[in-house]
N, C-alpha and C positions, 0 to 999 in steps of 0.2 A: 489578457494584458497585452499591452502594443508590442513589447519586445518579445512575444510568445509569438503573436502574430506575423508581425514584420518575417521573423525564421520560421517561418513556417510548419511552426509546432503547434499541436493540436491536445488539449488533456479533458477528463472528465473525471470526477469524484461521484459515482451512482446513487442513489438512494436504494430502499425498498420497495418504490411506488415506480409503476407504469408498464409491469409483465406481463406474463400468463400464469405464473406458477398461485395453485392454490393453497389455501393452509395446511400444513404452518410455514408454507414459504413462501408465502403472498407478499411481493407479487415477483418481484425482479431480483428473484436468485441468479448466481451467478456462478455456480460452484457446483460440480459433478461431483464432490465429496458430501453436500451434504444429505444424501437419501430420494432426491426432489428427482424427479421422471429426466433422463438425461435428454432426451429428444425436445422438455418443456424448458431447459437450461441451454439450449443452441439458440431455441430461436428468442430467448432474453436477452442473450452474447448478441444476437445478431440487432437485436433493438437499440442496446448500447451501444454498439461500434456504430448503429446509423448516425448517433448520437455527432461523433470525431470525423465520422465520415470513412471510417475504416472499413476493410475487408475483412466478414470473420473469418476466412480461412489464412490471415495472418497476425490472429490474435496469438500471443505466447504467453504460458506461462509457466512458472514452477511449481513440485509440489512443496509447499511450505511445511517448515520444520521448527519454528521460532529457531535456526540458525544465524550462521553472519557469512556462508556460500552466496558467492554472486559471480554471474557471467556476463558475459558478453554475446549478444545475441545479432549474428551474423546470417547469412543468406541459409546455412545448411541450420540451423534453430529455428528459423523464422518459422510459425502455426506451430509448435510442438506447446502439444495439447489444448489445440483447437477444437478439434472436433470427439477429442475421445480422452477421461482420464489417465490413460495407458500411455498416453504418449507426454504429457507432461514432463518438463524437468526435474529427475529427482532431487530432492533434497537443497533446493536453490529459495532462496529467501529475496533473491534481489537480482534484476535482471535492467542492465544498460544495456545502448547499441548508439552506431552512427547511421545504420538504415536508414532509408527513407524509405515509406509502408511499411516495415514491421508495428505491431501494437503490442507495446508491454503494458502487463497485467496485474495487477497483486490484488489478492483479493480479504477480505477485513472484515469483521465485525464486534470491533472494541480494541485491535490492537492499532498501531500506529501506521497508516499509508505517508511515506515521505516519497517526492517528487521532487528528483533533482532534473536541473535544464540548466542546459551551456548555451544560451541563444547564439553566442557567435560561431561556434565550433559546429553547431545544430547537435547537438547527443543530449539526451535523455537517460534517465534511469526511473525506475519505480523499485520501493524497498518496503517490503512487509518488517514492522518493525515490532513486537511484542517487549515485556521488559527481558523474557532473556535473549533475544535479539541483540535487544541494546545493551545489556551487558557482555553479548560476546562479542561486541565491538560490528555490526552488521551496516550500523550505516557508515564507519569510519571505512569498512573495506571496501564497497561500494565508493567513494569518496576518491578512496587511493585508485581504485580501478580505472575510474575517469579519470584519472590527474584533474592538474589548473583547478583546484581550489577556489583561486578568487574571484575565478571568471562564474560560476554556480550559483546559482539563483532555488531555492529549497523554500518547497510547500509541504505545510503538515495539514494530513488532512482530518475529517470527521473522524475520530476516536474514543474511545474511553476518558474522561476528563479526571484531574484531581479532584473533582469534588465527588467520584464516584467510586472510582478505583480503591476498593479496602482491598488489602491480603494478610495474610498473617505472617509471621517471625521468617519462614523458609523461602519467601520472596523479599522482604524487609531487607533482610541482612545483604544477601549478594546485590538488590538494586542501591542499596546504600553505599556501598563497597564502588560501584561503578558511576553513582548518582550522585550521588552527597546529602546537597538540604533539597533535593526533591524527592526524600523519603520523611516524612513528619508524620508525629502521633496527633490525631485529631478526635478530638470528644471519644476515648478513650480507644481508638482504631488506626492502627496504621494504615496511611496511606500513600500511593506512589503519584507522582507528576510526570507521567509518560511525555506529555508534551515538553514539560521542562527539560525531560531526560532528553528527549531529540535534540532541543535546540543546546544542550551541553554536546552532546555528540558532534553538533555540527559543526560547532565554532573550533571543538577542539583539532575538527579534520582542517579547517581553515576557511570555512564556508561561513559570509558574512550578511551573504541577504538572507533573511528566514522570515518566512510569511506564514502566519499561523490560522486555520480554519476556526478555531475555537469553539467548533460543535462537538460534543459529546453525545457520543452515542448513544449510553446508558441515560441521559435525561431525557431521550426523545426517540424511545420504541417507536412510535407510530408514526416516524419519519427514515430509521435506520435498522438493518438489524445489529443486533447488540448480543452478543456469547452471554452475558453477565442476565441480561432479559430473558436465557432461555432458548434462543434463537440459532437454529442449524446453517441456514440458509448465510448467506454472505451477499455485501456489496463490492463493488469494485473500484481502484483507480487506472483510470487508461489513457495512455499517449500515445502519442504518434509524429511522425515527422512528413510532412509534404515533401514528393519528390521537386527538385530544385527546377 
């Protein structure tokens, strides 16, 4: 987009397709949790970041928690867990900065990657968003975190769709509770509107541009990996910001 560009902001939403990793992680795992050779998930990280044009030794991310923790990722964060699961940020869901080089990371397969950017301010966020994410409020903290509201511009990426997402009564009730009507019974299965759920999150944080990717993951295994398909292995979303 020209005002991503112009600020010299840089993002990627990955696929499955164009690694090294073989089955069942074929090909462009991205994730040292999911079993996949750690040395074959470096040099995937490093095919993606050539992607942004990043350094992988300043890819960062968390270990994800389906929480609503988020930081701010500063020169003494920046590469924590780059090159080694160990080093990862614990328990962090959602990682902002005003860096320029750092790469924030989340990584997904069916829950929700949202992508917040302040083109004028230049800051970025990336927010792993699953439904109890979004019911412990994970993108509104992320939101407060960055302040300026109405300056945010938020992309939802490749996820789980309503047309795919069933759970039963123990996800139903608290996504309802925090959702409203993007929890519905359909042909006799509840189901949740994750995307819907974001873009209620968003507005209520005060965020009014929302661009929505509208691929679902679980319709198109042989494009994404997808949890709900079976699938260990995870894709990524990654940004970045050009030094000025």
């Amino acid at each position: 987009m020209p005002a991503l560009e112009s600020a010299g902001i840089r993002i990627a939403f990955t696929t499955r397709h164009g690694g090294f990793s073989g089955d069942p992680f074929s090909s462009l795992n991205l994730s040292f949790f999911s079993g996949d050779d750690p040395d074959v998930v470096m040099a995937n990280r490093a095919r993606a970041m050539a992607v942004i044009g990043g350094d992988p030794a300043s890819w960062t991310s968390g270990r994800q928690v389906h929480g609503a923790e988020t930081v701010r990722v500063d020169g003494e964060r920046k590469g924590a867990g780059a090159d080694s699961p160990e080093t990862t940020l614990p328990g962090i869901d959602a990682l902002w900065t005003d860096e320029p080089g750092v790469v924030l990371a989340v990584l997904i397969a069916d829950c929700v990657p949202v992508l917040l950017v302040d083109p004028a301010a230049r800051r970025i966020a990336t927010v792993h968003a699953g439904w109890r994410g979004m019911t412990s409020g994970v993108i509104e903290a992320t939101v407060r975190a960055m302040g300026a509201p109405d300056a945010l511009m938020a992309f939802i990426g490749p996820s789980i769709g309503p047309c795919c997402y069933e759970v039963g009564d123990d996800v139903a009730e608290p996504a309802r509770a925090a959702l409203g009507p993007d929890v519905e019974r359909r042909n006799g299965t509840m189901r949740v509107d994750l995307w819907g759920g974001a873009r209620i999150a968003l507005r209520r944080a005060g965020v009014a541009s929302i661009h929505l990717s509208a691929l679902c993951t679980r319709c198109e295994p042989h494009r994404f990996f997808s949890h709900r398909a079976g699938h260990a292995a995870r894709q990524g979303l990654l940004a970045t910001i050009d030094a000025a």
